[in-house]
C-alpha positions in Angstrom: -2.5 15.4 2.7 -5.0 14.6 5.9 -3.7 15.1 9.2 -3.4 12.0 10.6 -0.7 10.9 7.3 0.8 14.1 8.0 1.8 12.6 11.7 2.5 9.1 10.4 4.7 11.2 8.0 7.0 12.5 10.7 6.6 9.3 12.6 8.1 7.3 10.2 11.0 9.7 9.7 11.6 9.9 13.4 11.6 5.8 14.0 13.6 5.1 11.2 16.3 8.0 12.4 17.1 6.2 16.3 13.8 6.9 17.8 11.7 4.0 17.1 11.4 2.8 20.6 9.9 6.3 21.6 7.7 6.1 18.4 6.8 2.5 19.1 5.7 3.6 22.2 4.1 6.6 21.4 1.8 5.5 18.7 0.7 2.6 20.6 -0.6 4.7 23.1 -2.6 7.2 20.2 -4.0 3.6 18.6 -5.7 2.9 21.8 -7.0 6.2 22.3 -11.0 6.9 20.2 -10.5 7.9 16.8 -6.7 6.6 17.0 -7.0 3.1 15.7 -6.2 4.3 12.2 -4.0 2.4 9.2 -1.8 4.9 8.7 -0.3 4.4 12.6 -1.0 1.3 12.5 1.8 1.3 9.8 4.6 3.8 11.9 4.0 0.9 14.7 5.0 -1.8 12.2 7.7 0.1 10.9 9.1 1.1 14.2 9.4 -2.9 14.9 11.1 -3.3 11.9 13.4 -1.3 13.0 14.0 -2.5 16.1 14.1 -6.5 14.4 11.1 -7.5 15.9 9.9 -9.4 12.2 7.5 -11.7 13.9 6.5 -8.6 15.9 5.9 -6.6 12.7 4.2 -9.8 10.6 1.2 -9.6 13.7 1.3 -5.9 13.4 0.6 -5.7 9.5 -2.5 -8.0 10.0 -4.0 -5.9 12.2 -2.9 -2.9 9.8 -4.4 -4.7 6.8 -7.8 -5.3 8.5 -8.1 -1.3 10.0 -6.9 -0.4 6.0 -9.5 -2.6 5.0 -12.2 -0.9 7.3 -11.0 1.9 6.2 -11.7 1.5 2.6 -7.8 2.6 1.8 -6.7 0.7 -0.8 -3.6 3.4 -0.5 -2.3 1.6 2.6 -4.6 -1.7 2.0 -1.3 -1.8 -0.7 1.5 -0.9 1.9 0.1 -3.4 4.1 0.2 -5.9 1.7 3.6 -5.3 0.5 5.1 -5.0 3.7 3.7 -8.0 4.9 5.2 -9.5 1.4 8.8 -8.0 2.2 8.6 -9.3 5.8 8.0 -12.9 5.1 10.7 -13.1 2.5 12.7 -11.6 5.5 11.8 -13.8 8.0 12.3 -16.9 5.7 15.8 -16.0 5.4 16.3 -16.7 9.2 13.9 -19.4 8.9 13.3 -21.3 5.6 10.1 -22.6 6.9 9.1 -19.6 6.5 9.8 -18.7 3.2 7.4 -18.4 0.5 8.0 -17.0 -2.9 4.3 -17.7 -4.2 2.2 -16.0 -1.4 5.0 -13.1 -1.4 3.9 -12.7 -4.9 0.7 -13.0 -5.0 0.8 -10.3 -1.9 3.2 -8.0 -4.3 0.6 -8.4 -7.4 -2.9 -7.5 -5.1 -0.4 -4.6 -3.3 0.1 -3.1 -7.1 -3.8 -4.0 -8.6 -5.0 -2.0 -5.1 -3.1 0.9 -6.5 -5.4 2.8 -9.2 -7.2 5.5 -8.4 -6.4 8.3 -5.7 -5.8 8.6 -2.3 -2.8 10.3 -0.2 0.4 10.9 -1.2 1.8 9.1 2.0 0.1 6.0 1.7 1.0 6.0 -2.2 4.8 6.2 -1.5 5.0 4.2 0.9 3.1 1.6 -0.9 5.4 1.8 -3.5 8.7 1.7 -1.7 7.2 -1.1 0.1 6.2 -2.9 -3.5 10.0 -2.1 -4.7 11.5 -3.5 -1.6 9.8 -7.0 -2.1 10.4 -7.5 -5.6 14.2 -6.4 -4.8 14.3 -8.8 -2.4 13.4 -11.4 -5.1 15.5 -9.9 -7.4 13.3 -8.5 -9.3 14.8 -5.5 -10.8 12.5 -4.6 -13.6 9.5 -4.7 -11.0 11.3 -2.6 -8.6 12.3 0.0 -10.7 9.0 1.3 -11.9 7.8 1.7 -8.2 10.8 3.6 -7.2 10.2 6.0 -10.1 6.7 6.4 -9.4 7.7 7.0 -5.3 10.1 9.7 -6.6 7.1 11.2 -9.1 4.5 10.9 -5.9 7.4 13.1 -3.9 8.1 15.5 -6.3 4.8 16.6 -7.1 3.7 16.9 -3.2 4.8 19.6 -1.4 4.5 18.6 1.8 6.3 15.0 1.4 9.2 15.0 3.7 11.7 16.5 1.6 13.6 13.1 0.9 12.5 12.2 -3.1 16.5 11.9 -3.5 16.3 8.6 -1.3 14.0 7.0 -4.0 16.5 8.1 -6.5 19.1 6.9 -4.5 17.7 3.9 -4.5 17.0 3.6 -8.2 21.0 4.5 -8.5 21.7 1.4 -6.1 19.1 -1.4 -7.8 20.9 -0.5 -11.3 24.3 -0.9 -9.7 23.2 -4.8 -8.1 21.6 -5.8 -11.4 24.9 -4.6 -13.3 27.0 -7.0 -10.7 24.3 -10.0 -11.3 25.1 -9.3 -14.9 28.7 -9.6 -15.1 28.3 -13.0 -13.2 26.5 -14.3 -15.9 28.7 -12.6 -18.4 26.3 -10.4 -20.0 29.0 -7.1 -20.0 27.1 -4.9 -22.7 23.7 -5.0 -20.4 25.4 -4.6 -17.3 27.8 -1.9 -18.7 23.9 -0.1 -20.1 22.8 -0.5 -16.2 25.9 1.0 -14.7 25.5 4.1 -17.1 21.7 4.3 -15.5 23.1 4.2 -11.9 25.2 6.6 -13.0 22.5 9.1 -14.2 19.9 8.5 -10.9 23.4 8.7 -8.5 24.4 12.2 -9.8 20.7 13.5 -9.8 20.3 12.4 -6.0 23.3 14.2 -5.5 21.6 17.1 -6.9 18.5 16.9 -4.9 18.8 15.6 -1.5 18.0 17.1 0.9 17.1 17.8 5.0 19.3 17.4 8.3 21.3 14.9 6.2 21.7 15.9 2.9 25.6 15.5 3.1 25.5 12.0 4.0 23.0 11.4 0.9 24.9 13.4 -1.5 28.1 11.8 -1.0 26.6 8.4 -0.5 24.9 8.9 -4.3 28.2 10.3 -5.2 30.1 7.4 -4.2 27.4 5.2 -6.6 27.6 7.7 -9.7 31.9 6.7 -9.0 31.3 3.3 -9.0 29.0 3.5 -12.0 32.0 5.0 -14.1 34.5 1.9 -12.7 33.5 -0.2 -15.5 33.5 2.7 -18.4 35.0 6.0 -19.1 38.1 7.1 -16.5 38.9 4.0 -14.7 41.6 6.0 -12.8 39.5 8.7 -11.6 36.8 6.4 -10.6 38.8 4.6 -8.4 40.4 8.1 -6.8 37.1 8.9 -6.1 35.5 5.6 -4.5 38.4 6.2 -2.1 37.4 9.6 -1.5 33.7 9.0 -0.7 34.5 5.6 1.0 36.6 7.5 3.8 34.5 10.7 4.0 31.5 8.2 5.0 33.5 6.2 7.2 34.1 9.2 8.8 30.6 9.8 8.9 29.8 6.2 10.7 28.0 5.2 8.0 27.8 0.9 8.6 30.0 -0.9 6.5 27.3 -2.6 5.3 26.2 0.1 3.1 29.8 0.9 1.5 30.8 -3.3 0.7 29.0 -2.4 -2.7 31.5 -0.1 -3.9 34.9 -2.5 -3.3 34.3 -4.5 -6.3 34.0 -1.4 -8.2 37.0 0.0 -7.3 39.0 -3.3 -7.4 37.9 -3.0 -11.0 38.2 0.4 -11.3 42.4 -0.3 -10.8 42.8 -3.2 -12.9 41.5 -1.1 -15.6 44.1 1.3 -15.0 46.9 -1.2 -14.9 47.8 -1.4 -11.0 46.6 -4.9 -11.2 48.5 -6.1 -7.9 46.8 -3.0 -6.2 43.9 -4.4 -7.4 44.4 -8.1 -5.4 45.3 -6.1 -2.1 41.9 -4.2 -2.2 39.7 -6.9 -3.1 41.6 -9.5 -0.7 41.1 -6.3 2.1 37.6 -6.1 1.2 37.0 -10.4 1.2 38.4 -10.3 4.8 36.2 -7.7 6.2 32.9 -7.9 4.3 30.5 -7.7 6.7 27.9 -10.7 7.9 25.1 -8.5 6.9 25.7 -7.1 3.1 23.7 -9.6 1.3 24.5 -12.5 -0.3 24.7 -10.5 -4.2 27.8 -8.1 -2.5 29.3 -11.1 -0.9 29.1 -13.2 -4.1 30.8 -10.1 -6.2 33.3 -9.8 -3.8 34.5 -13.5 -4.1 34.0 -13.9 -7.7 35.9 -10.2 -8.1 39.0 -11.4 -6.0 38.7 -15.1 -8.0 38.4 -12.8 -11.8 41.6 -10.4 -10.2 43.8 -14.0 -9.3 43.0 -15.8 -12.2 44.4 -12.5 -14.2 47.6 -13.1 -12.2 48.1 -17.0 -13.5 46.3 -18.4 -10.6 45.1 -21.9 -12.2 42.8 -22.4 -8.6 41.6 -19.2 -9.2 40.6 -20.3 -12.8 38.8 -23.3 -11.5 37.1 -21.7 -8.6 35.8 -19.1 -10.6 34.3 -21.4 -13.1 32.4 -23.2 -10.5 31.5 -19.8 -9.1 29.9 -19.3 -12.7 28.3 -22.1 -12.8 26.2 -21.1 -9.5 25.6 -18.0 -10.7 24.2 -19.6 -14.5 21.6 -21.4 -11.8 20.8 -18.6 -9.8 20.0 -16.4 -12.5 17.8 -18.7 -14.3 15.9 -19.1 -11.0 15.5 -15.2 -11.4 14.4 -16.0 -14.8 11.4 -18.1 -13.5 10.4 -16.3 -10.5 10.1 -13.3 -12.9 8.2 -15.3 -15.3 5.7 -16.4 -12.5 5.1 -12.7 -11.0 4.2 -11.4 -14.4 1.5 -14.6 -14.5 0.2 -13.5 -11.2 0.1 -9.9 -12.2 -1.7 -10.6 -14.9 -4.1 -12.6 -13.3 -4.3 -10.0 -10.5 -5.5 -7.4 -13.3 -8.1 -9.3 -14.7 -9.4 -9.8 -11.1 -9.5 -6.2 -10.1 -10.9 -5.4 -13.8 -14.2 -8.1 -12.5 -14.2 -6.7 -9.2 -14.3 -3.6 -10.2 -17.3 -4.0 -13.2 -18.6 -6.3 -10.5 -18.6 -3.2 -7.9 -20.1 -0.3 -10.7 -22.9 -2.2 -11.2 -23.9 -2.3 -7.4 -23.2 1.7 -7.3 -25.5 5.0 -7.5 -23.3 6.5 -10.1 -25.1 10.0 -8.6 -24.3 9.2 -5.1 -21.7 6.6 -5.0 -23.1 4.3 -2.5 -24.8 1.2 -3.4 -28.2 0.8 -5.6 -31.3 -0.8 -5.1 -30.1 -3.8 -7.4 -27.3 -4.1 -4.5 -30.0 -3.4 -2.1 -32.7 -6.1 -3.5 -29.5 -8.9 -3.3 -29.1 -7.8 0.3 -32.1 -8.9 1.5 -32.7 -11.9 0.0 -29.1 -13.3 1.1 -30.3 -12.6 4.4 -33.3 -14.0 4.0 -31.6 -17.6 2.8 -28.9 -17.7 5.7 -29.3 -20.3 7.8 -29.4 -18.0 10.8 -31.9 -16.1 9.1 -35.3 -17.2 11.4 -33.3 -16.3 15.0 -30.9 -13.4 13.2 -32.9 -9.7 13.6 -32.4 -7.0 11.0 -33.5 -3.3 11.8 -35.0 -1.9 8.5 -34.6 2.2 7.9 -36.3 3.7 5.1 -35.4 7.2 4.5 -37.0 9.8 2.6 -36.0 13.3 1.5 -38.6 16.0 2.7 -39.1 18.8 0.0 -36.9 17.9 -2.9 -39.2 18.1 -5.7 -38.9 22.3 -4.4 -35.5 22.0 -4.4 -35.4 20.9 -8.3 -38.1 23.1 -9.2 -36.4 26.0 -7.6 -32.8 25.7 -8.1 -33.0 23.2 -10.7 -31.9 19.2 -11.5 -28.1 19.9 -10.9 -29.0 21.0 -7.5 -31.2 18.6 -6.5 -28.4 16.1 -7.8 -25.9 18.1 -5.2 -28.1 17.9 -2.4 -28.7 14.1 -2.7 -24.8 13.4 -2.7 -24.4 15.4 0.1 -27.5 13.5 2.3 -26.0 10.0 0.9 -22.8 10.8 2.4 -24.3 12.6 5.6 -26.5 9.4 6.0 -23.6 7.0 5.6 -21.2 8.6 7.9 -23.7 7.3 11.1 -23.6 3.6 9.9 -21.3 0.7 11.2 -19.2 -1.1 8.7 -21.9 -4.1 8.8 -24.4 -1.9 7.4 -25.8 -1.3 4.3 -27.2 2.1 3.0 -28.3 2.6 -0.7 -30.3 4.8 -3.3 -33.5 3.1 -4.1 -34.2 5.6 -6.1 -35.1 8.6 -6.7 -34.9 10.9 -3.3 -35.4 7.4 -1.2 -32.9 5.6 0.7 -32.7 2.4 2.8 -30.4 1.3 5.0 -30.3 -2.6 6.8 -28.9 -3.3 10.2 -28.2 -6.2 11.4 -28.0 -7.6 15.0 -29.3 -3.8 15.7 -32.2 -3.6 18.2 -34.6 -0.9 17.3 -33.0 1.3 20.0 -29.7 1.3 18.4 -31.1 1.9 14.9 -33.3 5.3 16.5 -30.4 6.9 17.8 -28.5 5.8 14.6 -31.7 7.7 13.1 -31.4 10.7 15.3 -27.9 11.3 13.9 -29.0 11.2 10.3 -31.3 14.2 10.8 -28.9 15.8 12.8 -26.4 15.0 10.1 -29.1 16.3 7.2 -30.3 19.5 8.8 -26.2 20.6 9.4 -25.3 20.5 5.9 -24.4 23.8 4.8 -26.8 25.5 2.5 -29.4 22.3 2.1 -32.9 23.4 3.1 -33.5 19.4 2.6 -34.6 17.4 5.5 -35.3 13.5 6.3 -38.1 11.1 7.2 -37.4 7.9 8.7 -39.4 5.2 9.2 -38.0 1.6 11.1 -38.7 -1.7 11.9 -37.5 -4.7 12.9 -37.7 -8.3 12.2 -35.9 -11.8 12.0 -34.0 -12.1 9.0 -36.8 -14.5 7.5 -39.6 -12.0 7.9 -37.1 -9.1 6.3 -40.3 -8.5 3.6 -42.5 -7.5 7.0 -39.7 -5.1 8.5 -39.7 -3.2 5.1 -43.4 -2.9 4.6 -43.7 -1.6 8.1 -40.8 0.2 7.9 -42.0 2.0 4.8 -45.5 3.0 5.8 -43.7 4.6 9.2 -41.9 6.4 7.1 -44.9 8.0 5.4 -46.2 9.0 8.8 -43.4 10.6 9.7 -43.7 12.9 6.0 -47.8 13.8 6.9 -46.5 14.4 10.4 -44.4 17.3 8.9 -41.0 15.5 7.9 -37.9 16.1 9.7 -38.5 13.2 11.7 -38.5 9.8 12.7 -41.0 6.5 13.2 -40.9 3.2 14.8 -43.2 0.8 13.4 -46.4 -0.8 14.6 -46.0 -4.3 14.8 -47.7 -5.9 12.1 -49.6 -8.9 10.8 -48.7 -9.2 7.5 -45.4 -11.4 6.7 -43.4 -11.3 3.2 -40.8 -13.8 2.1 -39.3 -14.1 -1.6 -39.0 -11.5 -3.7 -42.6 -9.8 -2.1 -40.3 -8.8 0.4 -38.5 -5.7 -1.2 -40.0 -2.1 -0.6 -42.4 -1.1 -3.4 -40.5 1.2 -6.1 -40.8 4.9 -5.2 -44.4 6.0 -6.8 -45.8 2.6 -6.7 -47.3 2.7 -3.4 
């Protein structure tokens, strides 16, 4: 894990654990510093609003975050902004319905999960997945959510230095299979719901088993209180309910918010009607109806009500019997709305797929499989799209060509796979001094070029400068660099090439290692004359 994840690691557990005005202000401060404006903080400073319930706050904030990620070539947290951004919007439309939009929270969800292939660190990756979970959840999209949890957990498990807390993603698995079970039973679908509270059941007692850190206690008894619930509607009603009474009042005692324990009240008002103390039953559901609080969701407040309506209507209560069946009737609605939204994130995820698959093709065949950065095929397009613009005859383009001094030694001494090493190292070496604007690529062979626009000839020397330097520090390369640049409006690109190209070749008989600015010269290429001759074709 890099250093800078590591922080936003402990960040993030400190603003989500009652510090998240120090964070807020704390990172603030480090993404105005040089070197500080990265994604990863960018994402602690979202979070930390978040937690405070500053959502607009937080939507401005992952914009920024998306476009550092973005410059950052992460699609790690390009993902977590994405989804965050998804799970924000959804959250802001619930204060605000002109806010809410299912189909751009989607299509955010399905670019969050196609950016996720391939590597990067183990931060971003779990936090991009949580983030993923947490919108679909929010949609009600259990069987979307799920697999993202898991892989969070997997990410966690196999890192050592993750924070220690892979039980919460468990917990949370527990949690999502105990809300789909209560969705279930309102739509009368027992058996499944009775297969997804034996599920909770298993994550519940296996985050008991894990968790971990300053509050481990809190977390085991919170997963144990699930893995009781779990059993309510199953084996030992008796003893499940005896135990959701333990677990409730050891985590009142706790302070844990009410919020987080409304869950478990159905369960238990279950849990004793299974065991024959119906009436019991009535008095804790009616408790729990009178004190649920505002903010449990409207899936625990629904399964309270339509728990107390089941419990009446089992004592004779004919309004019971009538309420509950237009309570049904919601619920039919609601779940084939699930239905369809489901149906229209697979579509988008399937369209996503088939977009990253062409961008992807589209990106390997403007890559140097050797060196990784782009080719001269990439290269060639370059040029002549600045060359068409409409800004092209006023817009100036500073032309390097770069050239490795004594590489045919290099393979004749140590060989083709060291000559191959050597030339990955100097791509990288040479694209670590460009801007994000520019272009650098193999033209082939041992030859380079890079183009620069709105760089004055100035800039693009001391953007030279720091290529050699860059060159003659990698460890155990005897390979240096000539350079040779021009300068042109975008029209005359051809010219800045040529010129750019034979400067280069001065610097080489000059001795290599070293850099040349170009005469000014007569001759002017447009078209497709304008690309640098291929290496040995001089």
């Amino acid at each position: 894990m890099q250093d800078p994840s590591r922080r936003a690691a402990r960040l993030l557990e400190r603003a989500q654990a009652g510090e998240a005005d120090a964070v807020l202000a704390e990172v603030t401060a480090e993404l105005g510093t040089p070197g500080g404006d990265l994604a990863c903080l960018h994402f602690v400073r979202v979070v930390a609003l978040i937690v405070r319930g500053e959502l607009r706050g937080a939507l401005d904030a992952v914009e920024v975050m998306l476009r550092a990620a973005e410059r950052e070539r992460s699609d790690g947290w390009v993902a977590c902004a994405l989804a965050t951004r998804a799970s924000e919007r959804l959250r802001l439309g619930e204060e605000d319905i002109a806010e809410y939009d299912v189909d751009a929270a989607l299509r955010d969800l399905s670019a969050a999960e196609a950016a996720l292939r391939g590597g990067f660190d183990p931060v971003a990756a779990v936090n991009a997945r949580v983030a993923i979970a947490v919108g679909y959840l929010q949609l009600r999209l259990y069987e979307l959510a799920g697999p993202q949890y898991e892989a969070a957990y997997a990410i966690s498990a196999a890192d050592p230095e993750q924070n220690g807390n892979r039980a919460m993603w468990l917990f949370d698995l527990a949690e999502m299979h105990l809300h789909w079970a209560l969705e279930l039973y309102q739509v009368d679908q027992i058996a499944e719901a009775e297969e997804h509270t034996a599920i909770a059941e298993q994550f519940a007692l296996q985050a008991a088993a894990e968790a971990s850190g300053a509050s481990a206690d809190t977390w085991r008894e919170l997963a144990l209180l699930m893995a009781a619930c779990a059993r309510a509607d199953r084996e030992d009603p008796a003893g499940a309910s005896a135990d959701i009474e333990h677990y409730v009042a050891a985590l009142t005692g706790r302070h844990v918010a009410p919020s987080m324990l409304a869950f478990s009240w159905s369960f238990r008002a279950v849990a004793l009607k299974r065991s024959g103390k119906l009436d019991e039953a009535v008095r804790v559901i009616e408790e729990a109806v009178t004190s649920l609080p505002a903010d449990s969701g409207w899936l625990i407040t629904a399964a309270t009500h339509r728990t107390h309506a089941v419990l009446l209507a089992a004592q004779g209560s004919a309004g019971a019997t009538m309420g509950l069946s237009y309570g049904d009737t919601l619920a039919a609605a609601l779940w084939r709305q699930r239905q369809h939204t489901l149906h229209t994130a697979a579509t988008l995820k399937s369209l996503e797929a088939l977009r990253a698959q062409h961008e992807q093709a589209t990106r390997a065949a403007d890559l140097d499989p050797l060196t990784g950065i782009a080719n001269r095929r990439a290269f060639d397009r370059a040029v002549r799209r600045a060359q068409t613009l409409p800004t092209a005859p006023n817009a100036t383009v500073t032309v390097l060509i770069i050239d490795t001094d004594k590489f045919k030694q290099i393979n004749d001494t140590y060989g083709h796979p060291a000559g191959d090493a050597v030339l990955r190292a100097i791509a990288q070496a040479l694209s670590a001094q460009l801007r994000d604007q520019d272009l650098i690529a193999r033209l082939g062979g041992d030859e380079f070029g890079a183009l620069l626009p709105d760089a004055s000839t100035a800039t693009a020397a001391t953007t030279a400068a720091r290529m050699l330097a860059a060159v003659r520090a990698l460890p155990d390369c005897p390979a240096t660099v000539s350079i040779g640049i021009a300068a042109a409006p975008a029209i005359a690109l051809g010219d800045a090439l040529y010129r750019a190209d034979q400067a280069m070749y001065e610097a080489k008989r000059a001795g290599g290692d070293a850099i040349r600015r170009a005469r000014l010269g007569t001759r002017l290429f447009v078209g497709h004359e304008a690309l640098v001759p291929e290496p040995g074709h001089r």
